[in-house]
N, C-alpha and C positions, 0 to 999 in steps of 0.2 A: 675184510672183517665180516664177522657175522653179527647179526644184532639177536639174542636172545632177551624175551620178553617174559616178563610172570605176572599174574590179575591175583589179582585179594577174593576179599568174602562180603558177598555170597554169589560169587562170579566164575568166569572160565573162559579160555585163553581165546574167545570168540569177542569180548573187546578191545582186543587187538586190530581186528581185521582192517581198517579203514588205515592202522599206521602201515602195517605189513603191503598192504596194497600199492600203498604211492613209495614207500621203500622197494621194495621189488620192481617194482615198474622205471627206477632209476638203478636197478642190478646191486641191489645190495641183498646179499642172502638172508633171511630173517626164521628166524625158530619163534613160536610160542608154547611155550609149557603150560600142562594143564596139571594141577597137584594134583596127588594122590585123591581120590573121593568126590573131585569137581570135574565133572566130565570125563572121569580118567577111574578105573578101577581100583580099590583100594586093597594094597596086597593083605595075602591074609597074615593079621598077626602084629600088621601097623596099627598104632595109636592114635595117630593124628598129631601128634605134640607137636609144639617147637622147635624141640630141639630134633626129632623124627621128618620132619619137612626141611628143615635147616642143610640134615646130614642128607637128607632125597638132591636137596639139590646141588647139593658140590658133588654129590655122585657123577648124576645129571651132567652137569657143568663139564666137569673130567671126559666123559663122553662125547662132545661136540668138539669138532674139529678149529677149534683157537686158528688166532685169537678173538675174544669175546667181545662185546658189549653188550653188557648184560644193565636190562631196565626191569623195574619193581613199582607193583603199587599197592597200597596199602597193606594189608598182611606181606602182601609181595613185595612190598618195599624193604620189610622189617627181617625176612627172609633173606633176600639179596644185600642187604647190609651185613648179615651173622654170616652169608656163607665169604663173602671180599674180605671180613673181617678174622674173621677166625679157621679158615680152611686154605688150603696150597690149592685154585683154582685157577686156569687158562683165563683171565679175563684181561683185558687190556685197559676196562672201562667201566662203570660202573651211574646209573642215575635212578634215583629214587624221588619217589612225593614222601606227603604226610610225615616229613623229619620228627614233626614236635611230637609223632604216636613212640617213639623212640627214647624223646627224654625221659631224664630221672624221675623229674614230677608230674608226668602223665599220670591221669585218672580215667578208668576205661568209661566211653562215654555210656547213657542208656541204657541202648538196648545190648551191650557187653555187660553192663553190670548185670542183665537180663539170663543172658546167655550162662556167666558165669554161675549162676545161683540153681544147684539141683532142685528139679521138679518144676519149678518157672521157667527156666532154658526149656526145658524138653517141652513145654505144654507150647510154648513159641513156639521152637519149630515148626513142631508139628501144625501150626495154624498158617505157618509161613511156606509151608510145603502144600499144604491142604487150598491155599490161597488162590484164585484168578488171578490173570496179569492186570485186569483195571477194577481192583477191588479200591483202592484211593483207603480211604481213612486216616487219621491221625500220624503226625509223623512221632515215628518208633517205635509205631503197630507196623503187623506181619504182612497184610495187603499194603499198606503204604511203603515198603520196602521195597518188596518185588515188583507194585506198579510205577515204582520213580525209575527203579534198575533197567525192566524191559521197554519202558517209554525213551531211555535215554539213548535205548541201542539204533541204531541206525537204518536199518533196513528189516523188514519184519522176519527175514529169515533170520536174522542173526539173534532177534528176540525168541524166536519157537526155539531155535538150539540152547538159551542158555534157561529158557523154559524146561525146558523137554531135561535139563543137567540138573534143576532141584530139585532133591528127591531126601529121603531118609537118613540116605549115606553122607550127603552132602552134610545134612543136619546134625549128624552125630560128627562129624570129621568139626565144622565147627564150635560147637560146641568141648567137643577134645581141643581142639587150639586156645581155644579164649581160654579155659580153664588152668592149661599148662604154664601159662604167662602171670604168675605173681608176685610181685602185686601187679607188674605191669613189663612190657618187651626189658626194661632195663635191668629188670631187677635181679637176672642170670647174666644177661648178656653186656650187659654198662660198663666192664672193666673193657672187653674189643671195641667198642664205642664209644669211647671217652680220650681217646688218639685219633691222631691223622691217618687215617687210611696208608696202606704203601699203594694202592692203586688209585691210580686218582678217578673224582668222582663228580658226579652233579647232584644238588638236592635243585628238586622240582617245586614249587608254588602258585598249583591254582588259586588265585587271588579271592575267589567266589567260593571255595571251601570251606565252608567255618567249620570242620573236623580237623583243618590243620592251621596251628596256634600260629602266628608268624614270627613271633619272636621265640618260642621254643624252638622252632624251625629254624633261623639262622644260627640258634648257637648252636643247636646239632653240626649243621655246616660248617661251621668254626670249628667246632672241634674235631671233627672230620677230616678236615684242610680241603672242602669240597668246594665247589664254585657252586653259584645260586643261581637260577634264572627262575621270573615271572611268567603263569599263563595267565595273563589279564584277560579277567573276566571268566574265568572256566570255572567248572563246579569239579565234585571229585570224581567224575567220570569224563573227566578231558581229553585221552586220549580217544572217547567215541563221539565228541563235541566237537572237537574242533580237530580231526587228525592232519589238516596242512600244519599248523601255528605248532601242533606236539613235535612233527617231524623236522619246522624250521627249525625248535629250538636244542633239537636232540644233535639237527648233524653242525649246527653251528658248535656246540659242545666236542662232538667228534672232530670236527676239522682243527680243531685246537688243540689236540693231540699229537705225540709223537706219531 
């Protein structure tokens, strides 16, 4: 099997590296995808949307040599859920976080109602692009973002890489996502989301995440027919916090499998 991975916003598939490391080092092949405009060039003529990312990635998907297991997290979560759900893709397997950003009654938190709102999104950005990595400030100000994101990566190389990825494009590619999703991920996509997957899946629960609800988050699972497992103690950057405890709990999930 291969494990294909995807990173949310305002990130790139350099949080990965710590799970890909101790996977590979026990021979399992692993991909990580970087979207369009996050460390990766943005074709000319793409939007950024959801559903534009959505249709990038069952592309994608189609293109890697099956069978998959494919992991998501945050926007990547919500991605890799539309594409298992609504697309003919090679995947054998599927695990995502942040279920409850999925449900029906999500309300996009802060700095997304931020994002969403022309002329306040863009003046962010831009401060969040403009920003040092140890600017600190306020949490849901634009230094307090970027300096939580690169303090939590792991190695300072992997902080200059995902440093050196936000940029303009990044900012407009976000800013295009958040906006295409209204009121919220469900509100196009909740009729493929509101059934049992035919692939079977894992919802993930950093327990120290308060961006994901935990009881929005198991009914998502339920209604999924997914299986659940706990990262006690992790924040929403788990997979570069603790990558042994992610990788236990991915391939106990995997060996469960046909």
């Amino acid at each position: 099997m291969t494990a294909v991975f995807l990173h949310g916003v305002p990130e790139t598939s350099v949080i990965w590296n710590g799970v890909r490391e101790q996977l590979e080092g026990d021979g399992m092949p692993t991909v990580a995808l970087d979207l369009p405009g996050f460390g990766a060039p943005k074709p000319a003529g793409f939007g950024a949307s959801k559903d534009e990312y959505s249709q990038w990635l069952a592309e994608t998907l189609r293109g890697i040599d099956g069978p998959i297991d494919v992991v998501g997290h945050d926007w990547g979560a919500g991605l890799v859920l539309r594409a298992v759900t609504a697309f003919d893709v090679p995947v054998r397997s599927w695990a995502v976080d942040c279920a409850s950003v999925m449900h029906r009654d999500n309300v996009w938190h802060d700095m997304a109602q931020v994002w969403r709102t022309p002329g306040s999104g863009e003046e962010w950005i831009a401060a969040f692009v403009a920003a040092e990595g140890g600017a600190g400030g306020q949490p849901g100000e634009p230094g307090w973002l970027k300096s939580a994101l690169l303090a939590s990566c792991p190695t300072p190389a992997d902080a200059r890489q995902i440093d050196a990825s936000i940029d303009e494009v990044m900012g407009e590619c976000i800013l295009a996502l958040y906006r295409s999703a209204t009121p919220n991920i469900f509100g196009d996509w909740g009729a493929e989301m509101s059934r049992p997957a035919a692939i079977p899946g894992l919802v993930l629960r950093a327990t120290a995440d308060n961006s994901d609800d935990p009881a929005r988050s198991a009914e998502m699972a339920a209604g999924l027919g997914a299986r659940t497992a706990e990262l006690e103690g992790l924040n929403h950057w788990w997979m570069m916090e603790d990558p042994a405890a992610t990788v236990t709990a991915l391939r106990a999930f995997w060996a469960s499998l046909p």
